[in-house]
C-alpha positions, 0 to 999 in steps of 0.5 A, a space after each residue: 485446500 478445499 473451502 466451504 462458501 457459505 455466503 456472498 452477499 453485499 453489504 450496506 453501511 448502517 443509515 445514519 444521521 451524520 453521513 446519509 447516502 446522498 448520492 453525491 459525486 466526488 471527482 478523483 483528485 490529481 493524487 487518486 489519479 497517480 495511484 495505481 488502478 487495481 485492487 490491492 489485496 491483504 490478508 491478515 490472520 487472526 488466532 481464536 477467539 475472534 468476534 462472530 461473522 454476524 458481529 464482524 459484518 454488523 461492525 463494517 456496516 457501522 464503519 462505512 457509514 463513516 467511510 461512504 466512498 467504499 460503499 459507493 461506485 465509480 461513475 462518470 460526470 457530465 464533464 467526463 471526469 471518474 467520479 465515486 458516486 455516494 450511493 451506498 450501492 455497499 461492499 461485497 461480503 463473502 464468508 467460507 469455511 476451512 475445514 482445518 486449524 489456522 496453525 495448519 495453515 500458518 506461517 504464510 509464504 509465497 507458496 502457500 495457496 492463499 488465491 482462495 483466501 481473497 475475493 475476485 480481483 478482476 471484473 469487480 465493481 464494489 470498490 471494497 471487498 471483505 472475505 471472512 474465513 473461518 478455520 475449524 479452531 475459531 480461527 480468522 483469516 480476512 481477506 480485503 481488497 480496495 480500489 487504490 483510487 478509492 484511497 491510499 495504505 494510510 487511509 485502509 490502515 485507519 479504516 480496518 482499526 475503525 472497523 475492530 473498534 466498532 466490532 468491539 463496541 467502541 467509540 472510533 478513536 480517529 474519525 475520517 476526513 473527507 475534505 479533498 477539495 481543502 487538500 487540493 487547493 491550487 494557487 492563483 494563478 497556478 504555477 507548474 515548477 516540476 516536469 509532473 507529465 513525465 515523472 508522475 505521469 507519461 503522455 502514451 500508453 507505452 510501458 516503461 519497463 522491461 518484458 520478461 526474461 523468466 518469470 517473478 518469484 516472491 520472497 518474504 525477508 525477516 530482518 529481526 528487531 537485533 538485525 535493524 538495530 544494528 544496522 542503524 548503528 552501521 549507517 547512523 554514525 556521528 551526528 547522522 541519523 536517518 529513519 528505519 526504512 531509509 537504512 533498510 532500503 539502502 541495505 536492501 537496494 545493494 543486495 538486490 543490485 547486487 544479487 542482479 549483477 548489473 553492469 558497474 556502469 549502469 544507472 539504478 534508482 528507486 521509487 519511493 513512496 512520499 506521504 503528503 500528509 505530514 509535508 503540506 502546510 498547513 499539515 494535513 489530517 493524518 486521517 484524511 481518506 484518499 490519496 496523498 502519496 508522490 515519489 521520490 526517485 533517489 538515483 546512483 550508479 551501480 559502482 557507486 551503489 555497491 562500493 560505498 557504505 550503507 550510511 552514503 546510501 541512506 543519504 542519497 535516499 533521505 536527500 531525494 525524499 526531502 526534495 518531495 516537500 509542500 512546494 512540490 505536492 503544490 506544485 503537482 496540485 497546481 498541474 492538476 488544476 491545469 489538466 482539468 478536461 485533459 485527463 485521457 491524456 494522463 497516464 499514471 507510471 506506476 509499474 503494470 502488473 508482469 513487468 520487471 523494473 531491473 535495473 530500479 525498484 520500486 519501493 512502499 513503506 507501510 512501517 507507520 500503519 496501525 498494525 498492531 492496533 488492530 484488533 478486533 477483540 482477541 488480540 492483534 494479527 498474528 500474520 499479516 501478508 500481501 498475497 502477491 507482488 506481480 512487479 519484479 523489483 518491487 519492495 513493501 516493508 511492513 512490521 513484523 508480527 512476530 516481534 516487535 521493532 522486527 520488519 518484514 519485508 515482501 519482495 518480488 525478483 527474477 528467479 536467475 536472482 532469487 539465489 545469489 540474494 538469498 546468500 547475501 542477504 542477511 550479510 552487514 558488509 
């Protein structure tokens, strides 16, 4: 699909009185530091009438003046510690057009030709980057990507709904909170209580995860809002009742063991993102703009997985999260505070690009991010997609667009399995 370029260009944030570029350094916390060092792509389409380019660009200038991290850049201080610079260096801007409707573009798949859709992943130092592309129709498709280190899901959630609320003239309903230093606290003296060196992090550069035997086929499954509600009937029997995510990640660990046909014997587990928000005391703002996230590695043989109910499954996940409470994100801020001057020697394990996880996952919930509050003044998302998973065994659940209570799921496997999890996995055994 040819599209037309029509401009590329960096965009500042508006000057404002309340957040003035100040130059100022901001060090990566110990949680920025754990968190994948890539840009994450979305994309997220929009059915006419939507706001003109001017108005969308106008809109995101007001934002980052709310959100100055992504206008700035990394650097390094005089300690040799990653900083982002506050300097309003500004965000890449790129507006195309395709010459076809949105309806014949749509419904996103794995196979859809969407690279073109996005801006440059590789080679860029604008740590936020907005592609607007407009269909013959009116149509819009936004293409985004930020730095991961920069900030987690849950902060790009409420800054892209801060965006839209700007577009359309409003007041921003959740102001950021940009205190990281009030979130990293550590106690006097620290205290280490977990192995943070080699769950969070390993001391080398070699990768834990297998090399390839075939190559990485994505898949996008829809479990319909009749299909989860179900399901949680089947797992949450009695007194026991456990989240949508925890029993859709223990319907899906077993089909996914399953499909691979590991051997009975084996160990599989999963990584599960941990927001750490909700779990520090005192909490922190939900709307707090960095990264807050740990892990919780929930752990069964393959016997075990697979012979057992859903309901047992769910257990074992919602056990291992609880684990990953205030005293373990203390714990980790405490580690942080110890490392300071150690950095190079931290090497975060989250999966590299190209790997395969089998016989584990590596799973991310975006389930509460504000999806259907954005809109930028036609109307919430009518699709939403993740462009590209370049891990096999790794999982993001997000809600559907086309219904509510419904989840879709994206999700990256060999190509010996995609077959025997296609047949299975609808099947409430």
């Amino acid at each position: 699909m040819a599209i037309e370029l029509i401009n590329d260009t960096i965009l500042k944030a508006s000057p404002s009185s309340e957040h003035p570029t100040s130059n100022a350094l901001v060090p990566l916390s110990i949680f920025d530091k754990a968190a994948f060092d890539l840009h994450v792509p979305i994309l997220y389409a929009f059915r006419a009438p939507v706001p003109s380019n001017e108005a969308m660009r106008e809109g995101l200038s007001k934002a980052l003046a709310h959100y100055p991290h992504l206008a700035g850049r990394f650097t390094t201080d005089d300690q040799g510690r990653t900083c982002i610079i506050l300097n309003n260096a500004g965000v890449r801007i790129i507006e195309t057009y395709v010459p076809i409707t949105l309806a014949e573009q749509l419904p996103f798949t794995p196979d859809s030709e969407v690279g073109n859709l996005l801006p440059p992943l590789e080679g860029v130092e604008e740590l936020l980057q907005v592609q607007l592309n407009r269909y013959a129709c009116g149509g819009l498709v936004l293409g985004l990507s930020s730095h991961h280190r920069v900030a987690d899901g849950q902060s790009m959630s409420y800054f892209t709904i801060s965006w839209s609320s700007l577009v359309r003239g409003l007041d921003i309903e959740a102001f950021p909170y940009h205190d990281r230093d009030s979130v990293s606290v550590p106690r006097n003296p620290p205290r280490v209580e977990f192995d943070h060196p080699n769950i969070e992090f390993r001391k080398n550069t070699s990768s834990n995860t297998n090399e390839l035997s075939s190559s990485i086929t994505n898949l996008i499954v829809h479990l319909s809002a009749d299909f989860v509600t179900k399901l949680k009937a089947k797992v949450c029997q009695g007194n026991k009742r456990y989240s949508t995510f925890e029993c859709l990640l223990s319907h899906l660990w077993k089909k996914m063991t399953q499909a691979r046909g590991l051997e009975r014997d084996e160990f599989t587990q999963v990584r599960v993102a941990v927001n750490g928000r909700a779990r520090m005391k005192p909490p922190v703002p939900m709307e707090y703009f960095g990264n807050l996230v740990l892990w919780a590695y929930p752990r069964l043989r393959v016997k075990e997985l697979l012979n057992e109910s859903c309901a047992y499954v769910a257990k074992a996940i919602h056990e291992a999260v609880a684990k990953i409470d205030h005293e373990y994100f203390q714990s980790f801020i405490d580690f942080g505070e110890l490392s300071k001057g150690k950095e190079d020697e931290l090497v975060a394990t989250a999966p590299e690009a190209g790997n395969a996880l089998c016989p584990n996952l590596e799973v991310d919930s975006w389930l509460r991010f504000h999806f259907h509050d954005l809109d930028f003044g036609g109307g919430a998302p009518c699709a939403f997609m993740p462009p590209d998973l370049p891990v096999e065994g790794l999982l993001v659940f997000v809600p559907s667009c086309k219904e509510i209570g419904g989840v879709d799921v994206f999700l990256a496997l060999l190509d010996e399995h995609v077959e025997h999890f296609k047949q299975i996995c609808y099947a409430l055994d």
